[in-house]
C-alpha positions as CSV (number, residue, x, y, z in Angstrom):
1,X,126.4,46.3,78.4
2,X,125.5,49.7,77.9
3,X,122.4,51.0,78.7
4,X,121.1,52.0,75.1
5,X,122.6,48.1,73.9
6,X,120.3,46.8,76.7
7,X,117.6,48.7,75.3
8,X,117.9,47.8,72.4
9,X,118.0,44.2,73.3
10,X,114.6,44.6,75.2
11,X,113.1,46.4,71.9
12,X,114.1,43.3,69.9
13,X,112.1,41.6,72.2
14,X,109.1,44.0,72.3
15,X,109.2,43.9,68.6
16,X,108.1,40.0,68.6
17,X,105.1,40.2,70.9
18,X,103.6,43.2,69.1
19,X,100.0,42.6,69.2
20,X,99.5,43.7,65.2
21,X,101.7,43.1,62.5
22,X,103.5,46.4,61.1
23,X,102.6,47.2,57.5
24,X,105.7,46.1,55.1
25,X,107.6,49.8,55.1
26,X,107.5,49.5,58.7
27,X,108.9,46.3,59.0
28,X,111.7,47.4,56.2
29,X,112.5,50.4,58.4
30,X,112.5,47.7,61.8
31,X,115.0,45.5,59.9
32,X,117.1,48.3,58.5
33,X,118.1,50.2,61.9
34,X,118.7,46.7,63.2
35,X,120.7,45.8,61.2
36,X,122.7,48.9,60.9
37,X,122.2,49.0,65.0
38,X,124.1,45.5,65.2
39,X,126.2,45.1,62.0
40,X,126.9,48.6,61.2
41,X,126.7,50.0,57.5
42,X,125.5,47.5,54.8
43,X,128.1,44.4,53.6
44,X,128.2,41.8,50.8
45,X,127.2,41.7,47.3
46,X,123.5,43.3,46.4
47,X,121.1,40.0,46.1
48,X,120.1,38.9,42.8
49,X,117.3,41.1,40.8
50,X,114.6,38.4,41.2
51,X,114.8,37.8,44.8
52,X,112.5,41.1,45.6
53,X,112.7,40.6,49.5
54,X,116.5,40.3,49.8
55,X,116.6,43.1,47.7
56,X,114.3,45.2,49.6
57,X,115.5,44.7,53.2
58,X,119.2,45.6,51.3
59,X,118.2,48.8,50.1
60,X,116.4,49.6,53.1
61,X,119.8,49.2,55.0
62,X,122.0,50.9,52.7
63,X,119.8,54.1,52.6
64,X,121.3,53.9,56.3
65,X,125.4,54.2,55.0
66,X,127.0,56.6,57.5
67,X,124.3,56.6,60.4
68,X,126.5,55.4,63.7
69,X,125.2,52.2,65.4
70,X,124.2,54.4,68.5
71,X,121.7,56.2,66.2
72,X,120.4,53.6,64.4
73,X,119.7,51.6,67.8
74,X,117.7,55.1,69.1
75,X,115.8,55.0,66.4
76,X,114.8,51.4,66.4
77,X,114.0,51.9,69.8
78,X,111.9,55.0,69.0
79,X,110.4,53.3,66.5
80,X,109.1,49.7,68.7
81,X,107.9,52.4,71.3
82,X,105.8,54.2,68.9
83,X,104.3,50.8,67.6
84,X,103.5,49.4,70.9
85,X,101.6,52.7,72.0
């Protein structure tokens, strides 16, 4: 394991025991440069109009189309590190 996969991993981790839950942009942006960090760019079909979460946390990942899995996994990093202070 690399050492920017293990920290990754160990932001995954810090990300459950933050002490106040991030606002929902934040969270979008946490789920987005995970996903894109693990998965790479955004697959399957676009969730159904009425399903306002799915569709959300889909958007939020596709905005990400083109951004390597090494720089999506940074910036999730960056981003739990700024959140725990």
């Amino acid at each position: 394991m690399s050492d920017l996969q293990a920290r990754f991993e160990q932001a995954r981790q810090d990300v459950q025991g933050l002490s106040e839950r991030p606002d929902n942009d934040t969270l979008l942006r946490l789920y987005a440069f995970y996903k894109q960090g693990s998965e790479g760019d955004v697959s399957g079909p676009k969730p159904g109009f009425f399903d306002f979460v799915a569709t959300a946390k889909y958007e939020a990942w596709a905005k990400l189309k083109g951004t390597t899995q090494d720089e999506a996994r940074q910036k999730y990093i960056d981003l739990v590190g700024k959140l725990r202070g």
